[in-house]
Biopython code that builds the backbone (N, CA, C, O; Angstrom):
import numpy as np
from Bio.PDB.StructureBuilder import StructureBuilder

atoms = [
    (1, "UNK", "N", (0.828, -1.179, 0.000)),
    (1, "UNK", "CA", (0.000, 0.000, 0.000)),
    (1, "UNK", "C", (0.875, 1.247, 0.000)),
    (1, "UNK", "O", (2.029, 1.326, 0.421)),
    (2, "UNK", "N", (0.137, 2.198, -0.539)),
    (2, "UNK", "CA", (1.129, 3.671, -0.928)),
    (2, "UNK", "C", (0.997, 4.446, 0.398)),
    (2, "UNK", "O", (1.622, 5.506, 0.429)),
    (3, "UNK", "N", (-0.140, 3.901, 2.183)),
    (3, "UNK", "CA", (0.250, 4.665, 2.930)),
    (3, "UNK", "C", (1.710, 5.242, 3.848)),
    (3, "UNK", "O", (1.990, 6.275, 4.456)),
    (4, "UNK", "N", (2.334, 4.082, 3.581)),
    (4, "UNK", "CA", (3.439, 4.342, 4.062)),
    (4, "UNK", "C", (4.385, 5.344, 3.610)),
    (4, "UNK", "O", (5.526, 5.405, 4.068)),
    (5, "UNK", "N", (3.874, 6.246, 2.589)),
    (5, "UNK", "CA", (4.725, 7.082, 1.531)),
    (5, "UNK", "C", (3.641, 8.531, 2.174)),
    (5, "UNK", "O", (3.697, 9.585, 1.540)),
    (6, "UNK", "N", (2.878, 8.459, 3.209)),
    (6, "UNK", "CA", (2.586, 9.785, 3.379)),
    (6, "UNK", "C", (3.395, 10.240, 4.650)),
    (6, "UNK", "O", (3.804, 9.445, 5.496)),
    (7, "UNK", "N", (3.601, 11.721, 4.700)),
    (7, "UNK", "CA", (4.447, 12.235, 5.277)),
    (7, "UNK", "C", (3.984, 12.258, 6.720)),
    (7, "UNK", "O", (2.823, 12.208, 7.128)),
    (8, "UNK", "N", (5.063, 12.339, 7.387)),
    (8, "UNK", "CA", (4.947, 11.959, 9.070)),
    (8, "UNK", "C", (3.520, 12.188, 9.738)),
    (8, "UNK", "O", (2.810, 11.228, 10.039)),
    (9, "UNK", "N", (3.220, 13.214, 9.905)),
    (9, "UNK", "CA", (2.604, 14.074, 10.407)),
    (9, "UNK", "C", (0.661, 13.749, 10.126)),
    (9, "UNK", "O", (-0.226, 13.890, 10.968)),
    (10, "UNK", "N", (0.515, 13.296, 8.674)),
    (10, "UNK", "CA", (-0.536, 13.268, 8.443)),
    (10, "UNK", "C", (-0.861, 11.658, 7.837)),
    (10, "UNK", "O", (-1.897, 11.357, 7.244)),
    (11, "UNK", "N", (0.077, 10.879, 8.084)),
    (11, "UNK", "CA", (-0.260, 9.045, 7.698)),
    (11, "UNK", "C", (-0.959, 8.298, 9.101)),
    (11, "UNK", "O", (-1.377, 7.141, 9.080)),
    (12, "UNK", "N", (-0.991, 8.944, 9.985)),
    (12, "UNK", "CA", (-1.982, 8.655, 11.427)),
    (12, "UNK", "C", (-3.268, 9.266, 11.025)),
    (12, "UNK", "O", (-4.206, 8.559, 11.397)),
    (13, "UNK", "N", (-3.562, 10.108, 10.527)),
    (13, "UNK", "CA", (-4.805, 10.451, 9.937)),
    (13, "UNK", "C", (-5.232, 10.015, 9.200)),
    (13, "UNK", "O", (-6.446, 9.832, 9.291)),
    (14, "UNK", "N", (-4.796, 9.739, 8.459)),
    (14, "UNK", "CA", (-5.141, 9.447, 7.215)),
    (14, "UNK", "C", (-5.314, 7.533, 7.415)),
    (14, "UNK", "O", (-5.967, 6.891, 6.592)),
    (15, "UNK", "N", (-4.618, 6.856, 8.618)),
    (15, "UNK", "CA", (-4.936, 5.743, 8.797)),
    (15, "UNK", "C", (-6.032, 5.652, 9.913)),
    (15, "UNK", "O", (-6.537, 4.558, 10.164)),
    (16, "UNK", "N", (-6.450, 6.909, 10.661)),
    (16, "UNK", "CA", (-7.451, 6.583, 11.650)),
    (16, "UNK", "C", (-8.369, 6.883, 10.742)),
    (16, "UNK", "O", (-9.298, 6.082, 10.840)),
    (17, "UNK", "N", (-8.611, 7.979, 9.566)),
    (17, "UNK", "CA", (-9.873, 8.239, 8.551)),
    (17, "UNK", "C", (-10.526, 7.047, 7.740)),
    (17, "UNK", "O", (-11.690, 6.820, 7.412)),
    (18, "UNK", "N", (-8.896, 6.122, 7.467)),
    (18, "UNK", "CA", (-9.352, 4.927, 6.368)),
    (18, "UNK", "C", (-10.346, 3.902, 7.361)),
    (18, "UNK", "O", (-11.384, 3.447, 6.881)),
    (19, "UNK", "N", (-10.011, 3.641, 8.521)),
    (19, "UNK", "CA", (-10.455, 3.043, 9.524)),
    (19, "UNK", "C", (-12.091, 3.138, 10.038)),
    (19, "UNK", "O", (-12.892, 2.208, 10.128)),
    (20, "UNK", "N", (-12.270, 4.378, 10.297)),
    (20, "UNK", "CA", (-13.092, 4.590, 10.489)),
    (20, "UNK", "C", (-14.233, 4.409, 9.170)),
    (20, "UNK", "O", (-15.343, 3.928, 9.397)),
    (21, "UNK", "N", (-13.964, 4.698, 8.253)),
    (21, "UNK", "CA", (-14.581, 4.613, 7.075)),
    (21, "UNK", "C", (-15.255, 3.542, 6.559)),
    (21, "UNK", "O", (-16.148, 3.562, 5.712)),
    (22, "UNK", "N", (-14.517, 2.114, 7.416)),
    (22, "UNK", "CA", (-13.956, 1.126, 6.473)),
    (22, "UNK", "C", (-15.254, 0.408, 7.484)),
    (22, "UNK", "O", (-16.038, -0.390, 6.971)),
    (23, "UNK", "N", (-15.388, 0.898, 9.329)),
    (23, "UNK", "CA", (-15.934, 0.980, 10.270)),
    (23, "UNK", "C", (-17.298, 0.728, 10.127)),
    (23, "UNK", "O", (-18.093, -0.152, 10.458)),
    (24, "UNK", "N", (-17.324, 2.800, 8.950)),
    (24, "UNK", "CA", (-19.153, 2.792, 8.992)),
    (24, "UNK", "C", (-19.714, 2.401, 8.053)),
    (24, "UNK", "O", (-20.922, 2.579, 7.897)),
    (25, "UNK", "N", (-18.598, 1.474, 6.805)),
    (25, "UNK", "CA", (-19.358, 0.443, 5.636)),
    (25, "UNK", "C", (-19.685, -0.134, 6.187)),
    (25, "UNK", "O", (-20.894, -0.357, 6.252)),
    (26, "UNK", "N", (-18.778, -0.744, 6.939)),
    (26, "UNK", "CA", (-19.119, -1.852, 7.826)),
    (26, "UNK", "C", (-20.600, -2.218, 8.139)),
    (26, "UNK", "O", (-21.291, -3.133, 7.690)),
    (27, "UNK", "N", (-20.946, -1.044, 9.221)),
    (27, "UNK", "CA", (-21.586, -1.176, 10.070)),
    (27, "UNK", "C", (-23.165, -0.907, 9.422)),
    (27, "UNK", "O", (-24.163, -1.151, 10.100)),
    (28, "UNK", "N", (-23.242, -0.422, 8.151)),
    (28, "UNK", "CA", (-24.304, -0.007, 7.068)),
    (28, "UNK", "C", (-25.018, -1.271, 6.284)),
    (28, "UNK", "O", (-26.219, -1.505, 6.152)),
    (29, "UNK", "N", (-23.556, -2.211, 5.676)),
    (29, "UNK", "CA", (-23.819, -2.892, 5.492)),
    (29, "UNK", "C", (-24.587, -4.213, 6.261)),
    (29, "UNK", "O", (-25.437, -4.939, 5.746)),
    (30, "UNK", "N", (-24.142, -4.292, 7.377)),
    (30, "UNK", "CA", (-24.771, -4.961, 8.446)),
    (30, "UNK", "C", (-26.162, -4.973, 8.735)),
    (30, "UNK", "O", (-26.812, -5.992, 8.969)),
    (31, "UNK", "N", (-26.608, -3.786, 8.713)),
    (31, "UNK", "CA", (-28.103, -2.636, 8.453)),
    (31, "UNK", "C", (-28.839, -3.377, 8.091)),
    (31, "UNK", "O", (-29.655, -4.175, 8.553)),
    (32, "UNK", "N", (-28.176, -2.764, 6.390)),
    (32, "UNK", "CA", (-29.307, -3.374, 5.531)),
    (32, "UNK", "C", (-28.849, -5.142, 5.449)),
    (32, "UNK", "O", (-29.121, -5.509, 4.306)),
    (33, "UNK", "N", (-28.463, -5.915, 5.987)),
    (33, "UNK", "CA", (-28.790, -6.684, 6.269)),
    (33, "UNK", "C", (-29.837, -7.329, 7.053)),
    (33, "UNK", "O", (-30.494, -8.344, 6.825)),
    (34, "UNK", "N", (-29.841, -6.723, 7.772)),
    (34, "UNK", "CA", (-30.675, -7.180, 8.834)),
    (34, "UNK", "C", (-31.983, -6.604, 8.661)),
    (34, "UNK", "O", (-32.819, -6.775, 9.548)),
    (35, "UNK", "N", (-32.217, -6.054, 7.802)),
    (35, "UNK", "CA", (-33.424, -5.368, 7.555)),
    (35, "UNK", "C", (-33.926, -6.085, 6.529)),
    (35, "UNK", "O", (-35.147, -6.066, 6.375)),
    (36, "UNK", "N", (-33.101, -6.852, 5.629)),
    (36, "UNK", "CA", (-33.791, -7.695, 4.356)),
    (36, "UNK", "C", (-34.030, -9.125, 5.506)),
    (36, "UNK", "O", (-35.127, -9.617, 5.239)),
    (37, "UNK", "N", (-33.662, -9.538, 6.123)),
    (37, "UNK", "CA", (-34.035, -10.919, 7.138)),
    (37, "UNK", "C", (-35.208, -10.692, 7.698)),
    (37, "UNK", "O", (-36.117, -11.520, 7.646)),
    (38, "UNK", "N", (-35.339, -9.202, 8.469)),
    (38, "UNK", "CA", (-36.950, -8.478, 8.755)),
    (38, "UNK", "C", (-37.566, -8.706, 7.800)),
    (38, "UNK", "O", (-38.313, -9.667, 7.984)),
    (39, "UNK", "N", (-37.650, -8.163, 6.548)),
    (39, "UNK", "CA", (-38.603, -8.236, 5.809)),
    (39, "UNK", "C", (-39.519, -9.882, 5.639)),
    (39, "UNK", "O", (-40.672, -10.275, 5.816)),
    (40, "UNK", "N", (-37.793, -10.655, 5.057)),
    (40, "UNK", "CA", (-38.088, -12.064, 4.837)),
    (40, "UNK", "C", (-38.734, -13.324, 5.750)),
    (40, "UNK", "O", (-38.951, -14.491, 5.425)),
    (41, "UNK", "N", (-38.908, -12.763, 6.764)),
    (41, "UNK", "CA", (-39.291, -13.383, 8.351)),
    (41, "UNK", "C", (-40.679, -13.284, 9.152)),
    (41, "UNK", "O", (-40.500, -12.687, 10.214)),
    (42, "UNK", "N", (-41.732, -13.605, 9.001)),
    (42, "UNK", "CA", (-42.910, -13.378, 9.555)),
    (42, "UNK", "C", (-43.356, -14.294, 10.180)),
    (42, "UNK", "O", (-43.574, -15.411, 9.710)),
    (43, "UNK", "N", (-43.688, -13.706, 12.122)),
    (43, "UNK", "CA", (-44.640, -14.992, 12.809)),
    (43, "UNK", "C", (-45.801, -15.057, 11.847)),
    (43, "UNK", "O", (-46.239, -14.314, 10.968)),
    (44, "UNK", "N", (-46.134, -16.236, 12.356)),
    (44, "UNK", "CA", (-47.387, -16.817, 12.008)),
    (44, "UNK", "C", (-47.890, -17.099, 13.053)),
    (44, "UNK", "O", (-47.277, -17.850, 13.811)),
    (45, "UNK", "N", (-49.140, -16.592, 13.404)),
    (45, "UNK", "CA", (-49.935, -16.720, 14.745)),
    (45, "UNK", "C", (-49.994, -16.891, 15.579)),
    (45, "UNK", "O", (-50.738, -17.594, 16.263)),
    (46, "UNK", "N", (-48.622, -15.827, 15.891)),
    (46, "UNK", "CA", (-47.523, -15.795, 17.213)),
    (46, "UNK", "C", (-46.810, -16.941, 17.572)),
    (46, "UNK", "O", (-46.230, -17.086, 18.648)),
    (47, "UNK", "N", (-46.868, -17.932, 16.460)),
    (47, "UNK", "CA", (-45.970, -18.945, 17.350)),
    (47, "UNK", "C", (-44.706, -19.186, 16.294)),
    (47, "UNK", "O", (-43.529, -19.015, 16.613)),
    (48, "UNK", "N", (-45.105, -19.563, 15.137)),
    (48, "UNK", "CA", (-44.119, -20.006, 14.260)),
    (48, "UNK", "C", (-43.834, -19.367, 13.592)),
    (48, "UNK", "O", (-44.689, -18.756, 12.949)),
    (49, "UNK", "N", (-42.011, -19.082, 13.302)),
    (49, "UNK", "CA", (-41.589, -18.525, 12.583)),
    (49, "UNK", "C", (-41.379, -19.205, 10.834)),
    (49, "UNK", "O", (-40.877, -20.288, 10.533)),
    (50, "UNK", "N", (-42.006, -18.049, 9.815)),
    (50, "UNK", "CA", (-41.979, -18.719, 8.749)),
    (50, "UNK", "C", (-41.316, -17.779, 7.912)),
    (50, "UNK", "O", (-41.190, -16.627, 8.328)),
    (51, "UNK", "N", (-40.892, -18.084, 6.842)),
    (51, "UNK", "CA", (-40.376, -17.262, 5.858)),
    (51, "UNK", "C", (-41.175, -16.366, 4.622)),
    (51, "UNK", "O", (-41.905, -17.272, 4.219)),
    (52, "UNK", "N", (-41.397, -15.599, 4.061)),
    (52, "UNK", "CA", (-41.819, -14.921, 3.337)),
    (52, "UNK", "C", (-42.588, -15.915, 2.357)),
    (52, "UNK", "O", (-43.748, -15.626, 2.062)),
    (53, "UNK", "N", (-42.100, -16.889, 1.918)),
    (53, "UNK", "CA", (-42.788, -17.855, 0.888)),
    (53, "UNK", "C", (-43.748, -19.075, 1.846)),
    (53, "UNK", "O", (-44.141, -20.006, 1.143)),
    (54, "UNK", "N", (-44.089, -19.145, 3.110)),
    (54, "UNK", "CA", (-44.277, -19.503, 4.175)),
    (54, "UNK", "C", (-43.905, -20.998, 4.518)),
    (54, "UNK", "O", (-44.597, -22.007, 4.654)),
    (55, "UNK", "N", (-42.720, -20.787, 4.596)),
    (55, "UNK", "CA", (-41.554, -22.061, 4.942)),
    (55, "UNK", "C", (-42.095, -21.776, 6.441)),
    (55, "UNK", "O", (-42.639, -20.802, 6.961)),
    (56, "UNK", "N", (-41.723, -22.999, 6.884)),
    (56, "UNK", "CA", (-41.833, -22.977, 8.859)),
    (56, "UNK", "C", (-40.121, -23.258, 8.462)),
    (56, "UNK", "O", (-39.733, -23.889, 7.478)),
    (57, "UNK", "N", (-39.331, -22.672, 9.407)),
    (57, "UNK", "CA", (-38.246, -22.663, 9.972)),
    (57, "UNK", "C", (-38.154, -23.143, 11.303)),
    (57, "UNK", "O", (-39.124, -23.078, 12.059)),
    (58, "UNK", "N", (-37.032, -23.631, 11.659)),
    (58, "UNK", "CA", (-36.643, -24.182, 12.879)),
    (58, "UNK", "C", (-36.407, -25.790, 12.764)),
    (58, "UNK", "O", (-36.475, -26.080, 11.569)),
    (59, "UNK", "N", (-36.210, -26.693, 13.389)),
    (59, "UNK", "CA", (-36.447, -27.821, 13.910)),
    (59, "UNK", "C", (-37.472, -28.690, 13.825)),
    (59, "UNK", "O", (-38.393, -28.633, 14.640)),
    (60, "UNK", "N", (-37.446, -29.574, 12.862)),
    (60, "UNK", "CA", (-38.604, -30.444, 12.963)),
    (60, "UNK", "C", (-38.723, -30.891, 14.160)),
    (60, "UNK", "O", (-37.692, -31.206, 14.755)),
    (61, "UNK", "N", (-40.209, -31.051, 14.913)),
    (61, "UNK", "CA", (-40.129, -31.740, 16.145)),
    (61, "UNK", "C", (-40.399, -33.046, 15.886)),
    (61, "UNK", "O", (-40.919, -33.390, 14.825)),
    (62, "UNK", "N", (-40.057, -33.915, 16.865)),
    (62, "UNK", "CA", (-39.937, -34.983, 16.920)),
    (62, "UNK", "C", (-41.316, -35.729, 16.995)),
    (62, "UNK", "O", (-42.175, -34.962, 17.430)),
    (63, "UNK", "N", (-41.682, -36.668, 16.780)),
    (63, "UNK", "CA", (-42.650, -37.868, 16.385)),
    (63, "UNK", "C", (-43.493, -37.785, 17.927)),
    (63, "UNK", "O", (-42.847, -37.273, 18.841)),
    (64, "UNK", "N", (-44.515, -38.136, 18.153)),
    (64, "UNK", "CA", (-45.251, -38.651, 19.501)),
    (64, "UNK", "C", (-44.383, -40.167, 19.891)),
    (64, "UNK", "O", (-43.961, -40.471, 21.007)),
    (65, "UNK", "N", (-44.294, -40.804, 18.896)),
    (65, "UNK", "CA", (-43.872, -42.210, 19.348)),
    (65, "UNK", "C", (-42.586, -41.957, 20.045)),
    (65, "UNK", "O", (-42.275, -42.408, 21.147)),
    (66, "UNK", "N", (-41.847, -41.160, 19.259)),
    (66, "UNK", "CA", (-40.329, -41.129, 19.849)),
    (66, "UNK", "C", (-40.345, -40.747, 21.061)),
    (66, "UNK", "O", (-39.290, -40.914, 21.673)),
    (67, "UNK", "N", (-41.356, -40.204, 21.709)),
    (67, "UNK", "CA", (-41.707, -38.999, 23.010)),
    (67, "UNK", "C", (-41.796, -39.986, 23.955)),
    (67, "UNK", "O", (-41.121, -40.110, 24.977)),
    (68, "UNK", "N", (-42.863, -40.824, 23.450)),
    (68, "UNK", "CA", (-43.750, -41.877, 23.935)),
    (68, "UNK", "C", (-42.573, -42.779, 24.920)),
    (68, "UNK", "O", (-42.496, -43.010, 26.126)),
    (69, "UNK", "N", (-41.608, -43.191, 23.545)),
    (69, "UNK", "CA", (-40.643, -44.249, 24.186)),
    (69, "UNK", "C", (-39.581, -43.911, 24.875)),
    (69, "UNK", "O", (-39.171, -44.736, 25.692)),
    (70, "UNK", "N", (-38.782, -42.472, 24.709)),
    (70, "UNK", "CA", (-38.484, -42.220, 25.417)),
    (70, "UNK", "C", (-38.796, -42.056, 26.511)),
    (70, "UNK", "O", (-37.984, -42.489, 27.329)),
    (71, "UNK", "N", (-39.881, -41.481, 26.996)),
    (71, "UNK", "CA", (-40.228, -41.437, 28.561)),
    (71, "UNK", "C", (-40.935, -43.143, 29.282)),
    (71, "UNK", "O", (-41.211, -43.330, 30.467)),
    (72, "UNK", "N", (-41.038, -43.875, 28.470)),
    (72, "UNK", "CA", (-41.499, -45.076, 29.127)),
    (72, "UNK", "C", (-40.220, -46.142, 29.146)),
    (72, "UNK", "O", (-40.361, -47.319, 29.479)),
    (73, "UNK", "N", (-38.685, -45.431, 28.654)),
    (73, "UNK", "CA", (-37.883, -45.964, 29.096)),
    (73, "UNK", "C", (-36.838, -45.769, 30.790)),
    (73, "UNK", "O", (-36.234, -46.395, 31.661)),
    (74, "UNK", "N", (-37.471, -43.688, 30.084)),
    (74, "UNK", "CA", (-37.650, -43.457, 31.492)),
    (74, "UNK", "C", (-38.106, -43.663, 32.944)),
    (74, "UNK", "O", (-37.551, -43.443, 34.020)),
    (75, "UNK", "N", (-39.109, -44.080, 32.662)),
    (75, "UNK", "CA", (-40.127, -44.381, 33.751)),
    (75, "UNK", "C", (-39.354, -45.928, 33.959)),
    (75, "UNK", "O", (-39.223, -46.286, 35.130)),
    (76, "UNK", "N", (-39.029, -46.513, 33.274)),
    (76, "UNK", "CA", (-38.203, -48.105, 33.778)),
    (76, "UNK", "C", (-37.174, -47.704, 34.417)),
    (76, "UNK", "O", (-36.764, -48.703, 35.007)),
    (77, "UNK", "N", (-36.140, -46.347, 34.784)),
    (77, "UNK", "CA", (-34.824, -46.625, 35.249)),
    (77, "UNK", "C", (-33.501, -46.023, 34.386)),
    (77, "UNK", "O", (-32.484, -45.502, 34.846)),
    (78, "UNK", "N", (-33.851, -46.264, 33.027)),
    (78, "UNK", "CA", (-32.556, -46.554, 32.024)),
    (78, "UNK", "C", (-32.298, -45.327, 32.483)),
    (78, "UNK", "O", (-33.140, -44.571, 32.967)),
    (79, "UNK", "N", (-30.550, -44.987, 32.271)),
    (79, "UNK", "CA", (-30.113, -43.733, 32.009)),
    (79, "UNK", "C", (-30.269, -43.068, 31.098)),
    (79, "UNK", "O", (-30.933, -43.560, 30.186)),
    (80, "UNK", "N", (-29.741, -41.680, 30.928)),
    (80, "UNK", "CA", (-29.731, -41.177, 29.384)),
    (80, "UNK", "C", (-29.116, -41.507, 28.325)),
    (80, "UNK", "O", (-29.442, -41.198, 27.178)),
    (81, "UNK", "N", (-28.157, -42.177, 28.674)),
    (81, "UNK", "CA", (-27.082, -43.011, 27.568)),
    (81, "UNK", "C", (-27.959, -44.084, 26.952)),
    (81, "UNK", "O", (-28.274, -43.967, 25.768)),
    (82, "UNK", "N", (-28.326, -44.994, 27.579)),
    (82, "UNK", "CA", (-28.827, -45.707, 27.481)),
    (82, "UNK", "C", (-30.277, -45.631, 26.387)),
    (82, "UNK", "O", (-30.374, -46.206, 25.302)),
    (83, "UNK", "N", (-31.044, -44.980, 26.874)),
    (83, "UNK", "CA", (-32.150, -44.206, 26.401)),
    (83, "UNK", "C", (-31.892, -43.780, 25.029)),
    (83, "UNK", "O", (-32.477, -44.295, 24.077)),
    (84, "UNK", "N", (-31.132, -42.961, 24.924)),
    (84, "UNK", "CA", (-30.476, -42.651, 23.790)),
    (84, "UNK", "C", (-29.936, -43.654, 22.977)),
    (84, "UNK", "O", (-29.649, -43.336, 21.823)),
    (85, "UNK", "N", (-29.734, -44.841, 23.362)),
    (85, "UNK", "CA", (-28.974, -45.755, 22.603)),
    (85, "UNK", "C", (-29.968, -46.596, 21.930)),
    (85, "UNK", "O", (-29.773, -47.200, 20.876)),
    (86, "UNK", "N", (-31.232, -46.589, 22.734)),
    (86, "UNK", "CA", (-32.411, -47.224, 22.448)),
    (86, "UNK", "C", (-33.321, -46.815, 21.488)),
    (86, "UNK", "O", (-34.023, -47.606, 20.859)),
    (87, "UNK", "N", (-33.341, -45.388, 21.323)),
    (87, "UNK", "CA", (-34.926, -44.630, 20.537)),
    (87, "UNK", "C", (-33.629, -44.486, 19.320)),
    (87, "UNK", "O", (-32.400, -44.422, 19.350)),
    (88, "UNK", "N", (-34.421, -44.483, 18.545)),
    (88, "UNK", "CA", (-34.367, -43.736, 17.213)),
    (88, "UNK", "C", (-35.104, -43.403, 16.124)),
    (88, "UNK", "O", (-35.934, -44.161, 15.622)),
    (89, "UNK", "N", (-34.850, -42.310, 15.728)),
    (89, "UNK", "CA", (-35.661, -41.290, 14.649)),
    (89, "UNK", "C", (-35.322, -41.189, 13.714)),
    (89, "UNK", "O", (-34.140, -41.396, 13.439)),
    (90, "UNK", "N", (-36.388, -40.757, 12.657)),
    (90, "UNK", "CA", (-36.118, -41.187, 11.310)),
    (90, "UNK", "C", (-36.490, -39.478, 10.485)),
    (90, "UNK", "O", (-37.362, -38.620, 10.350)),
    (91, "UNK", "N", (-34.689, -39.951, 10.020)),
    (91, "UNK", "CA", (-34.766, -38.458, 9.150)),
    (91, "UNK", "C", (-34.356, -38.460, 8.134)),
    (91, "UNK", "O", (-33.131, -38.562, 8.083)),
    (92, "UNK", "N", (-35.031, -38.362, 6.934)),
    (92, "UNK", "CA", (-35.110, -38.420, 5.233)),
    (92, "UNK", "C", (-34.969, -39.605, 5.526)),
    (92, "UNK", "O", (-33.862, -40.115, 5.696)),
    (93, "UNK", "N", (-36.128, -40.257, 5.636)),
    (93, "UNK", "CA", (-35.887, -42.103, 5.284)),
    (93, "UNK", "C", (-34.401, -42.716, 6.200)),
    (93, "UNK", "O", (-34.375, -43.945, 6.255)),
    (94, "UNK", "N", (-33.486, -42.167, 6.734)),
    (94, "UNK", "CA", (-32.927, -42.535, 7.571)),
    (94, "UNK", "C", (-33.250, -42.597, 8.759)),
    (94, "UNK", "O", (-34.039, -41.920, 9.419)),
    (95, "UNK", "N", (-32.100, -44.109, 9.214)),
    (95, "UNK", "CA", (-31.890, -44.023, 10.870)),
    (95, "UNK", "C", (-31.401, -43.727, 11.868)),
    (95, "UNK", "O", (-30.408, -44.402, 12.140)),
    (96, "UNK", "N", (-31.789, -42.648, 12.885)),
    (96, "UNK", "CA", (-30.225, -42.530, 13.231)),
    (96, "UNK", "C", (-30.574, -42.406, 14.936)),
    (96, "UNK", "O", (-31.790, -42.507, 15.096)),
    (97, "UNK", "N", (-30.020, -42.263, 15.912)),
    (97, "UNK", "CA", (-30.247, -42.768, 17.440)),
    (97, "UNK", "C", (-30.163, -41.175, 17.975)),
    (97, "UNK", "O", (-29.171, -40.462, 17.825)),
    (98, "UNK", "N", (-31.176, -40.848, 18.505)),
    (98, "UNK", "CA", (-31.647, -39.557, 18.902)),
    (98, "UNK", "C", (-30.091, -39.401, 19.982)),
    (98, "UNK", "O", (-29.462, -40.349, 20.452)),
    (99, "UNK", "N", (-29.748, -37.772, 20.170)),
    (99, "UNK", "CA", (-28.634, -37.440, 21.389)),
    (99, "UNK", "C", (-29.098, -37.732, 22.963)),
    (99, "UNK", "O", (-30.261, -38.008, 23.260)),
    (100, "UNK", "N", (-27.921, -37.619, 24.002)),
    (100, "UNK", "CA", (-28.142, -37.338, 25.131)),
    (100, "UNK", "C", (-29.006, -36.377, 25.481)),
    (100, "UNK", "O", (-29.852, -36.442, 26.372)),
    (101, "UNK", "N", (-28.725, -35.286, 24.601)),
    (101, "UNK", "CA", (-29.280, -33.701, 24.737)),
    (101, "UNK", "C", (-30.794, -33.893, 24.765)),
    (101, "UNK", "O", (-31.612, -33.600, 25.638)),
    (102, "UNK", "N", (-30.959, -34.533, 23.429)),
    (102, "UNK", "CA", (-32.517, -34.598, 23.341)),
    (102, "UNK", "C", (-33.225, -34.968, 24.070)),
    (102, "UNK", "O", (-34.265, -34.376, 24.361)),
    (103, "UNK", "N", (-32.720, -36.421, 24.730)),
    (103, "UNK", "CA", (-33.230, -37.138, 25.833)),
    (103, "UNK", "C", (-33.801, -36.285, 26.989)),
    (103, "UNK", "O", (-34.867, -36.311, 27.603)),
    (104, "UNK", "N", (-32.473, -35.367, 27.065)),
    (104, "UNK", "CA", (-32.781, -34.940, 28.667)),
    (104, "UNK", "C", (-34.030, -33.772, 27.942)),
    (104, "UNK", "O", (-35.037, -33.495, 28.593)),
    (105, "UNK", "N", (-33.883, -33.415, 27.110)),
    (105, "UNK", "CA", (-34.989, -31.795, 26.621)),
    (105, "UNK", "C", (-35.945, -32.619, 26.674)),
    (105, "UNK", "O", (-36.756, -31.721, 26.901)),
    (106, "UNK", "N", (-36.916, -34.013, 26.663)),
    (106, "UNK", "CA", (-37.773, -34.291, 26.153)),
    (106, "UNK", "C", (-37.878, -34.590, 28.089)),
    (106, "UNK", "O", (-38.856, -34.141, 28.687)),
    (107, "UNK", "N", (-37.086, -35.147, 28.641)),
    (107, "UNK", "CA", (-37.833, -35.951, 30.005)),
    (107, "UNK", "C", (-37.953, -34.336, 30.782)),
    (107, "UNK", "O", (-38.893, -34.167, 31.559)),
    (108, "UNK", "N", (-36.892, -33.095, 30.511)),
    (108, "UNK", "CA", (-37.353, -32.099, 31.511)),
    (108, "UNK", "C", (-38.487, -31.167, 31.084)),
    (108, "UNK", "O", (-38.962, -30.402, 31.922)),
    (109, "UNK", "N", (-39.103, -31.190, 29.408)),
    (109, "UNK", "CA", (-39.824, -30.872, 29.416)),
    (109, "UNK", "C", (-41.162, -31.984, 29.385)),
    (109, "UNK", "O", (-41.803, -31.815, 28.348)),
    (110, "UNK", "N", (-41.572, -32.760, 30.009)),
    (110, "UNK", "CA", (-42.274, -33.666, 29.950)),
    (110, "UNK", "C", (-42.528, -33.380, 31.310)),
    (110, "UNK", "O", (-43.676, -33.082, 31.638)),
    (111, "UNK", "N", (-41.529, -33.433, 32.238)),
    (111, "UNK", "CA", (-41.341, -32.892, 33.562)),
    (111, "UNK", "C", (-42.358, -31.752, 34.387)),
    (111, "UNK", "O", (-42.931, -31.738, 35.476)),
    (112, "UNK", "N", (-42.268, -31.064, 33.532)),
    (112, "UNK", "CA", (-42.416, -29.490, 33.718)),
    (112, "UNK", "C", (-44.207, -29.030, 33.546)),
    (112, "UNK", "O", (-45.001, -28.210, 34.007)),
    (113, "UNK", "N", (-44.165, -30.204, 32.535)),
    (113, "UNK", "CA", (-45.948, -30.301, 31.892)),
    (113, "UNK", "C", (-46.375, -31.220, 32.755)),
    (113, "UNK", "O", (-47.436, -31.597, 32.257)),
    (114, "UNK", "N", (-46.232, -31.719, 33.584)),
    (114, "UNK", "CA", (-46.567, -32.667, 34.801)),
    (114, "UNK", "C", (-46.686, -31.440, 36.009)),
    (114, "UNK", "O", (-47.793, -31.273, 36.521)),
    (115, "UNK", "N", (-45.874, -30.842, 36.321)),
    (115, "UNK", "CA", (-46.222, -29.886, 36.984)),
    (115, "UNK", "C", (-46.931, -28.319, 36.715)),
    (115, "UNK", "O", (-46.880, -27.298, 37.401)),
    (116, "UNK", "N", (-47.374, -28.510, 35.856)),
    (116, "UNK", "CA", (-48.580, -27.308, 35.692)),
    (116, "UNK", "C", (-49.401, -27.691, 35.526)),
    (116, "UNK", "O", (-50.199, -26.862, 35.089)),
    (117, "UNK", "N", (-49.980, -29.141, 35.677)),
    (117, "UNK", "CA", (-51.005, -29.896, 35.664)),
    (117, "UNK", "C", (-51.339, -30.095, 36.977)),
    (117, "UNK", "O", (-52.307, -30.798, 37.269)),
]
sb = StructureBuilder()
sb.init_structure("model")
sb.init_model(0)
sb.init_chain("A")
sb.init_seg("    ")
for serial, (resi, resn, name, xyz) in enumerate(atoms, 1):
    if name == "N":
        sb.init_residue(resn, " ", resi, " ")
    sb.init_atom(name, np.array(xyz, "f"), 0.0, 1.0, " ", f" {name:<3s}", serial, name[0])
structure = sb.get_structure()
């Protein structure tokens, strides 16, 4: 770069100006980013988020059965490893053995709906 060829006095300026500049593209561009995702993004009847062409976004939820067996493996004892090693869900015609994670999201919210009952 040719800044190094400006004279003493004014190449700190001229590198805090490029900076800053470079800053509030930055930060413009970001903008209107986020303003075309607004546009493209609409709840749907306060619950689900869908896309402009009305895609549902997020996470497919999981099956009743898978719910089902998970918690009635629960209710026997098994751990979460275990549990997990047992259920599995089927995604695009595949098989594949639900996480730890899920396990526990499904028994603490299963949990939780037991107690507001």
């Amino acid at each position: 770069m040719y800044f190094n060829f400006i004279p003493q006095p004014f190449n700190e300026i001229v590198n805090d100006l490029l900076i800053s500049v470079f800053g509030w593209i930055a930060e413009e561009e970001s903008q209107k980013k986020s303003e075309r995702i607004k546009l493209a993004v609409r709840k749907k009847d306060g619950k689900k988020t869908v896309s402009y062409k009305g895609n549902k976004w997020g996470r497919k939820s999981l099956s009743k059965q898978t719910v089902d067996k998970v918690m009635e493996l629960h209710l026997q004892g098994l751990s979460l490893r275990k549990i997990a090693e047992n259920v599995q869900k089927w995604d695009n015609g595949n098989s594949k053995n639900i996480s730890k994670s899920v396990v526990h999201k499904i028994i603490i919210q299963k949990e939780r709906e037991k107690q507001c009952f």
